[in-house]
TORMIVEX-350577 format. One line per field, with one value per residue (C-alpha): residue in three letters; residue number from 1; x, y, z. Coordinates in steps of 0.25 Angstrom, whole numbers, plus 2048, in hexadecimal, padded with zeros to 3 digits. Example, Ala and Ser with C-alpha at 12.3 -4.5 7.8 and 13.67 -1.06 7.14 Angstrom:
// TORMIVEX-350577
code: Ala,Ser
pos: 1,2
X: 831,837
Y: 7EE,7FC
Z: 81F,81D
***
This chain:
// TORMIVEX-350577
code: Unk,Unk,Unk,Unk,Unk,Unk,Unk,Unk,Unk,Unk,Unk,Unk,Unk,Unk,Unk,Unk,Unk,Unk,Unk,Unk,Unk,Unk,Unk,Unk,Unk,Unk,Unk,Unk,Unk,Unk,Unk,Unk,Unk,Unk,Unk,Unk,Unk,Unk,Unk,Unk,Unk,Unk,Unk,Unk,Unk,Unk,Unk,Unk,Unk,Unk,Unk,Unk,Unk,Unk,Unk,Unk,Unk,Unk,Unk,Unk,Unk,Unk,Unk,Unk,Unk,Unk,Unk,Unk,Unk,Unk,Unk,Unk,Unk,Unk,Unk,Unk,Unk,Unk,Unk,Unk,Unk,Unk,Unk,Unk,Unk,Unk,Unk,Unk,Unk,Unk,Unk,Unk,Unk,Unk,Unk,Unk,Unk,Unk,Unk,Unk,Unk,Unk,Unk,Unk,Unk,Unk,Unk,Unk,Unk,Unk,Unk,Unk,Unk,Unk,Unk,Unk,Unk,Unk,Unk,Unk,Unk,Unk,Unk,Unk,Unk,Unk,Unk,Unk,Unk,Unk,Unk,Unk,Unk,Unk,Unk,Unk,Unk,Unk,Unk,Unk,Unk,Unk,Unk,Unk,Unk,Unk,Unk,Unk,Unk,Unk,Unk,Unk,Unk,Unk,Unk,Unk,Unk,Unk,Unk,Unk,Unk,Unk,Unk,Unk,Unk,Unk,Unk,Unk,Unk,Unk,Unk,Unk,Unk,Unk,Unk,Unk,Unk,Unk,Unk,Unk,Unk,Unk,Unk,Unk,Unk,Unk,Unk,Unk,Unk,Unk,Unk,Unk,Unk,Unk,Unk,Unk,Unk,Unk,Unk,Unk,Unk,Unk,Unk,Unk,Unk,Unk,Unk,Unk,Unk,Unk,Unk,Unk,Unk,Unk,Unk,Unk,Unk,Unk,Unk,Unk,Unk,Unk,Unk,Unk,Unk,Unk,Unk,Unk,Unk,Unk,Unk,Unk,Unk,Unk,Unk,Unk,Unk,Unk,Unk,Unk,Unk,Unk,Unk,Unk,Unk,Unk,Unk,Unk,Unk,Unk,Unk,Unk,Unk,Unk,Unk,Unk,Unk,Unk,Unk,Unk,Unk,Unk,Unk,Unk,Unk,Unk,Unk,Unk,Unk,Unk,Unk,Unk,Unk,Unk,Unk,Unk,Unk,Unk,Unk,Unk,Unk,Unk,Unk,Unk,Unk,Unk,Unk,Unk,Unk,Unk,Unk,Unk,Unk,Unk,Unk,Unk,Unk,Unk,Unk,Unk,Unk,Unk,Unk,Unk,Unk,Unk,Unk,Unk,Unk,Unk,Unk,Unk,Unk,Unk,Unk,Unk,Unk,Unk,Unk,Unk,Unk,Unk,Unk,Unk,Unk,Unk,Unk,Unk,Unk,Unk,Unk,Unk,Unk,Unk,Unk,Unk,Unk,Unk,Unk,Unk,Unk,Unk,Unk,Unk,Unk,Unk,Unk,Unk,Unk,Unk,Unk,Unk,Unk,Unk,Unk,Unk,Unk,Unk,Unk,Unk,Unk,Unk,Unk,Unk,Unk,Unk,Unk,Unk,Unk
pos: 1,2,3,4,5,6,7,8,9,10,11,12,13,14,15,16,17,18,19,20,21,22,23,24,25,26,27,28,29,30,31,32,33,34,35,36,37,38,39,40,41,42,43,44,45,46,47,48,49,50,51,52,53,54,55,56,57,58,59,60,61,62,63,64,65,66,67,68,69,70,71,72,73,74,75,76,77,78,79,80,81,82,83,84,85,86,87,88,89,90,91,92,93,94,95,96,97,98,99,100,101,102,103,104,105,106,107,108,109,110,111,112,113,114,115,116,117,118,119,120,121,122,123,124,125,126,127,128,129,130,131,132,133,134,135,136,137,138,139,140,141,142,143,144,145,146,147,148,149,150,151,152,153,154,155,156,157,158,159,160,161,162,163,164,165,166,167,168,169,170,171,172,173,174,175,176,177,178,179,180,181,182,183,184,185,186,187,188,189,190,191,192,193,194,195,196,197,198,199,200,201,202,203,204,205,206,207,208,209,210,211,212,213,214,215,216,217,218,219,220,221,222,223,224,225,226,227,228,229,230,231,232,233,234,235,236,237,238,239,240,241,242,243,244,245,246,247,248,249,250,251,252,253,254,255,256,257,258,259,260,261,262,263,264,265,266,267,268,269,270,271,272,273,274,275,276,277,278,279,280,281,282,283,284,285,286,287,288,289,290,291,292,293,294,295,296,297,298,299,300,301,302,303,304,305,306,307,308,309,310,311,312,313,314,315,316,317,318,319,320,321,322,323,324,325,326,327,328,329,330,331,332,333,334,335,336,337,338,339,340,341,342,343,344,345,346,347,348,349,350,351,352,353,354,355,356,357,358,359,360,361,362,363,364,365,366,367,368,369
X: B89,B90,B97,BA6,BB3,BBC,BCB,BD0,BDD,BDF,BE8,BEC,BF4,C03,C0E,C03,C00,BF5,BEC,BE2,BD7,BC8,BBB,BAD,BA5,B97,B8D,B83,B86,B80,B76,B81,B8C,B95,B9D,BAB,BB4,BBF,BC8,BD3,BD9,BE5,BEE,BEE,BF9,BEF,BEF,BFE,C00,BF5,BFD,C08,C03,C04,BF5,BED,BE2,BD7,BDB,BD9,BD5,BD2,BD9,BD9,BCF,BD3,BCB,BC2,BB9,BAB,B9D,B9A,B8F,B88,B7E,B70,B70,B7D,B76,B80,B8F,B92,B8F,B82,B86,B7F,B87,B87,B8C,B99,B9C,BAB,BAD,BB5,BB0,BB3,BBE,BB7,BA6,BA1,B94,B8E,B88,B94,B9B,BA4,B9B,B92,B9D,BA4,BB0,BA9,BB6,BB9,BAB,BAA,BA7,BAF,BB0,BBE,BC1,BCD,BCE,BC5,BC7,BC4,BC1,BB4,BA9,BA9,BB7,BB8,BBA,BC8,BCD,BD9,BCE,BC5,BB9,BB4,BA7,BA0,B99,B8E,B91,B9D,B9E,B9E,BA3,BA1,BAF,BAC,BB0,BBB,BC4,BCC,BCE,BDE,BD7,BCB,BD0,BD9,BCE,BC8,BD5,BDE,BD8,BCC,BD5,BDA,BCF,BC9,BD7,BD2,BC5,BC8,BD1,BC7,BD2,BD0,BD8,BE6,BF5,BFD,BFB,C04,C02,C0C,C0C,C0B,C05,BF7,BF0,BFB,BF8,BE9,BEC,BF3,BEB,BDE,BE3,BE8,BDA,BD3,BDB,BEA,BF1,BFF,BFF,C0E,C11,C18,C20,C2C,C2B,C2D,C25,C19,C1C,C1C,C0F,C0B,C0E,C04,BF9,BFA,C06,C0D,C19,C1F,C28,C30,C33,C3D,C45,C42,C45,C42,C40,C32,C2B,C34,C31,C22,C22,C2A,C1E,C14,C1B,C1E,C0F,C0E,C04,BF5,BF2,BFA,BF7,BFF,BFE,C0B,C05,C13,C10,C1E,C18,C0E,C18,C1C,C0E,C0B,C17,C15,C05,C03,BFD,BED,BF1,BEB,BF0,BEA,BEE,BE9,BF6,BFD,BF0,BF7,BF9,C05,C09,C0D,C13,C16,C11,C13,C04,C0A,C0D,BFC,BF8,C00,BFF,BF0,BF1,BE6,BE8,BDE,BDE,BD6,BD4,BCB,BC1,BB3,BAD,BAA,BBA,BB8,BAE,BBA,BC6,BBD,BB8,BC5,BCD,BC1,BC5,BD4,BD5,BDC,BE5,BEC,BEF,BE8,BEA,BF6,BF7,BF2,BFB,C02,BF8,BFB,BF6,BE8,BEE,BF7,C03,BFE,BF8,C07,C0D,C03,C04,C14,C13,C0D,C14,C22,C1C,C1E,C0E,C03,BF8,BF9,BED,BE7,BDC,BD5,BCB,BCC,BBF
Y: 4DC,4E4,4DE,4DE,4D6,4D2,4CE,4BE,4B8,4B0,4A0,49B,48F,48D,495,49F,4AF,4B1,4BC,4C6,4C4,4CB,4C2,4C9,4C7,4C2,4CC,4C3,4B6,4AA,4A9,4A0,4A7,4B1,4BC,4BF,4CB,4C5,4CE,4C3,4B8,4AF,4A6,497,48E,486,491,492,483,484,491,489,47D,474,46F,46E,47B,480,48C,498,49B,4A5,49E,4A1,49A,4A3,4B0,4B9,4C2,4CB,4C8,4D0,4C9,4BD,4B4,4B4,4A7,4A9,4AC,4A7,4A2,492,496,49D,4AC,4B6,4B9,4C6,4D0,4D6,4CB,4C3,4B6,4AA,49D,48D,48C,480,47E,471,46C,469,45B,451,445,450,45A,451,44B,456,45A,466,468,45D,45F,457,464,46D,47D,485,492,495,489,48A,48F,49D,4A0,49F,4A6,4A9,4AA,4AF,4A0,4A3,4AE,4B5,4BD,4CA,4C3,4B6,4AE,4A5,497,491,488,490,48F,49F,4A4,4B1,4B7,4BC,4CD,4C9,4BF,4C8,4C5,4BF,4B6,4B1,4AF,4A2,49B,499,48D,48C,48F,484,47A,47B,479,470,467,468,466,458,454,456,45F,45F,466,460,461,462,466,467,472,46E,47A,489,48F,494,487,482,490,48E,480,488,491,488,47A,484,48A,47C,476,471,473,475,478,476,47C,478,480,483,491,499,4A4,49A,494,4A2,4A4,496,49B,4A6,49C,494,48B,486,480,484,479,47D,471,476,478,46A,463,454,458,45D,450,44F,45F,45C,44F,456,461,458,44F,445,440,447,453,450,457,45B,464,464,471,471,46C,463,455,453,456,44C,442,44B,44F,440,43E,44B,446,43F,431,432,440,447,44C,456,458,466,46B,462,45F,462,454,44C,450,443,43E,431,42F,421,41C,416,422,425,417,415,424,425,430,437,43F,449,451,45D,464,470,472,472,47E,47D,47D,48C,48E,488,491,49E,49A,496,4A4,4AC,4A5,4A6,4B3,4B9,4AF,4AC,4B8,4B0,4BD,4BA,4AF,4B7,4C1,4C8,4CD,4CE,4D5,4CF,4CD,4C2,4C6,4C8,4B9,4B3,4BC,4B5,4A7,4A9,4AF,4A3,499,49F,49E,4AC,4AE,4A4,4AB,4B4,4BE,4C5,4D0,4D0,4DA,4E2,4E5
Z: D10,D05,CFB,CFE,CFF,D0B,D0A,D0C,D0C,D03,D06,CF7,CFB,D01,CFA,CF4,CF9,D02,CFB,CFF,CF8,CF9,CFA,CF9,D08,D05,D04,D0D,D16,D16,D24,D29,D26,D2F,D27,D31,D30,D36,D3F,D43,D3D,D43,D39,D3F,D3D,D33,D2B,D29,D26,D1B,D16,D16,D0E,D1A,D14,D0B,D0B,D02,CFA,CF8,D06,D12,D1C,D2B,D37,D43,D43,D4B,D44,D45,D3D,D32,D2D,D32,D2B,D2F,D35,D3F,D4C,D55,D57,D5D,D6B,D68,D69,D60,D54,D4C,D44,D4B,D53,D55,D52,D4F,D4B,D48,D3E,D38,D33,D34,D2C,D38,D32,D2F,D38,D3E,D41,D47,D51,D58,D4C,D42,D40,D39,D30,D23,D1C,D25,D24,D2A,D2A,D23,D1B,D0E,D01,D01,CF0,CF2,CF9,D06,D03,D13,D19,D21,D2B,D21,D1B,D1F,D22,D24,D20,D2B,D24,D2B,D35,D3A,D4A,D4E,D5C,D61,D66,D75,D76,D7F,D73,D6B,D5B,D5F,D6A,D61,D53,D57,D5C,D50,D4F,D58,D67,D60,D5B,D6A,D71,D68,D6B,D79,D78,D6E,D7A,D85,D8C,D9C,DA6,DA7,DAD,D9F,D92,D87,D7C,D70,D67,D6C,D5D,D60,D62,D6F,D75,D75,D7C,D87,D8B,D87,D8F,D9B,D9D,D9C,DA6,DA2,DAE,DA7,D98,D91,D83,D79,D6E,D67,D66,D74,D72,D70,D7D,D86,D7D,D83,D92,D8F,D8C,D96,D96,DA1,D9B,D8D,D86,D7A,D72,D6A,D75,D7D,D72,D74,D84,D83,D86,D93,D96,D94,D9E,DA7,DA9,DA8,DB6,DAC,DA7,D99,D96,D97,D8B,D7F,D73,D67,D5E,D59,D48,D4B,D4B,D50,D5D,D5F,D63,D6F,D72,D74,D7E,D87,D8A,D96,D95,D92,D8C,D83,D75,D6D,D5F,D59,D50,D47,D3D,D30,D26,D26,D35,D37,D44,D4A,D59,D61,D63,D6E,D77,D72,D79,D86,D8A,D86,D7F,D78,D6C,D66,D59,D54,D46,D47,D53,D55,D58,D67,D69,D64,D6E,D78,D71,D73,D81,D85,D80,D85,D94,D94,D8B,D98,D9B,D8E,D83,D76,D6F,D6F,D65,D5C,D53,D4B,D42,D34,D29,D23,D14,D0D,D12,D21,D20,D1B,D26,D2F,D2A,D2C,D3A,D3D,D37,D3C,D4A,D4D,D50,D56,D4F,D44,D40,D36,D3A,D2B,D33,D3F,D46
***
C-alpha cells in the first residue's frame, strides 16, 4: 500500500468539539491484522451517554462499535472468519465488539468479554498508532484475536451494523437465560435493544410478546417486530402491573427483559414475572443506578435474575443467523436512520437525534461502496 491518510472523528471529553482529524493508514499490516473501510456506522445509546459525561472514557478517541464494512487489506495470516469462511480482500464484514487474550480466568470460562486484558472497539484511546480503533472514522484497523463474520449477500449494511451491539447483547441475554419457548414475555424498553427482543423472542418461541414504552411511536414500531400487546407506561400510570397480570390470566410473565437503562424499572419487572420467572438484566449497567428491590418478592416467587455486559462472540453468530431467518418478517432496516453527515457536526447531530429519542439508530456512512 501507498503511503496516504484517512479521516477519524475525534471524542475529546464531555462539553469539548468533536474534530475531524486525519491519521496516516499503515503502509503494511501486521499478519494478524485486518484493515476495514468501513461503509456504515450506527450511534448506540452507550455512545451518547459516554458524550455526555455519564462515565468515565479514555480520551481522545474514535468512538463507535456498530459498523459493517469491506477488506481492503488483510494480514497474511487471516485465512478465515469465526465460522470458517474464507476471507479476502472485497469482502463485508462485522465482527465481535470486544478481543479477549484468549489465556486468562475469563477466557478460559465461557465470558472473553469480560477478559483481564480486554480489547473493544470504540473505546480505546485513539492518539496513538492504529489511531483506527472505533467506527467514527473512514477505515478501521482489525487486532489479532478479533472474532470476523462474513456478512451473507442478502443482509444489507442498515440490517448488519447494529449487530455488532445491540442484536448481540440481545441474544447474548437470552442465551445467559437459557431462553425456551414460553406463553409471555415482557420487553420493557422499545430503543433498539427492546425491538431486537421482539422479533428475536417471538421467532424462538414466545407465544405472546408485550412491549413496553413511553413513546407511542416506539410501540407501533414494536407491533412491527412482533409484539402482541403494547403498554404505554406513561399512560397506565401505576396500573401497568394490573394491565400486565391481566394479559398474562393473572400468573405473571415467564420472561421479562429490562432495556429501559432505568433502574426504576427493575422494581416493576420483578412484580410482572410469574413465580419461577425469569429476569434479564441487559440496559441499566451505568454506575450509581441504585435501586431498592424487596429480596423477598426474589425468594417466595423463585425468581431468577440474570445480567450481561458485552457478549461473547457466538451470540454474533446468533444475532446474524437470527436476522438472516426473519429478515422478511420484520423490517430491521428500519431501526436504522437518518443518516447524517460523516463530520463533527453530523456525529453531535447524531448523538442529539438519539438522545432526544427522535431516531433508534443514527448512522454515519464514512464510505460508500
Amino acid at each position: 500500500m501507498e503511503n496516504r491518510n484517512a479521516s477519524a472523528l475525534i471524542f475529546n471529553g464531555k462539553d469539548k468539539p468533536i474534530e475531524k482529524n486525519s491519521f496516516p493508514l499503515p503502509v503494511k499490516l501486521s499478519n494478524y491484522e485486518v484493515l476495514v473501510s468501513i461503509s456504515l456506522s450506527t450511534v448506540c445509546g452507550s455512545d451518547v451517554h459516554t458524550w455526555l459525561g455519564h462515565r468515565s472514557f479514555p480520551t481522545p478517541s474514535v468512538m463507535g462499535h456498530e459498523m459493517v464494512g469491506v477488506i481492503e487489506d488483510i494480514g497474511s495470516k487471516v485465512t478465515t472468519d469465526y465460522l470458517g469462511n474464507k476471507l479476502t480482500k472485497g469482502d463485508r464484514i462485522i465482527w465481535s465488539m470486544t478481543v479477549g487474550c484468549g489465556n486468562c480466568f475469563f477466557c478460559n470460562n465461557g465470558l472473553p468479554q469480560k477478559c483481564h486484558d480486554m480489547f473493544k472497539y470504540g473505546h480505546s484511546k485513539s492518539d496513538a498508532q492504529p489511531h483506527f480503533t472505533g467506527g467514527f472514522a473512514e477505515y478501521i484497523i482489525l487486532k489479532k484475536g478479533s472474532s470476523i463474520f462474513k456478512v451473507p449477500s442478502d443482509i444489507t449494511d442498515d440490517e448488519a451494523a447494529p449487530l455488532m451491539c445491540a442484536g448481540a447483547t440481545v441474544t447474548s441475554g437470552l442465551e445467559i437465560a437459557n431462553f425456551q419457548p414460553c406463553d409471555y414475555i415482557v420487553i420493557q424498553g422499545c430503543g433498539a435493544l427492546g425491538l431486537y427482543a421482539c422479533s428475536f423472542t417471538k421467532e424462538l418461541g414466545a407465544k405472546k410478546v408485550i412491549a413496553i414504552d413511553t413513546i407511542e411511536k416506539r410501540l407501533e414500531l414494536a407491533k412491527l417486530f412482533g409484539a402482541d400487546f403494547t403498554i404505554n407506561a406513561k399512560k397506565v400510570g401505576e396500573q401497568l402491573v394490573q394491565k400486565v397480570m391481566e394479559i398474562t390470566n393473572g400468573n405473571g410473565a415467564d420472561y421479562v427483559v429490562e432495556m429501559t437503562g432505568d433502574p426504576k424499572v427493575i422494581t416493576q419487572g420483578i412484580k410482572i414475572l410469574r413465580i419461577g420467572g425469569k429476569y434479564i438484566l441487559l440496559g441499566a449497567i451505568y454506575p450509581e443506578n441504585f435501586v431498592t428491590i424487596d429480596s423477598s418478592e426474589i425468594i417466595t416467587k423463585c425468581i431468577q435474575i440474570f445480567g450481561m455486559h458485552n457478549y461473547h462472540p457466538k451470540s454474533l453468530q446468533s444475532a446474524l443467523n437470527l436476522v438472516q431467518k426473519t429478515r422478511t418478517k420484520f423490517p430491521y432496516s428500519k431501526l436504522v436512520g437518518p443518516v447524517f453527515q460523516f463530520s463533527s457536526n453530523g456525529l453531535e447531530d447524531a448523538f442529539n437525534s438519539l438522545n432526544s429519542k427522535d431516531s433508534i439508530r443514527p448512522a454515519l456512512k464514512p464510505n460508500i461502496h
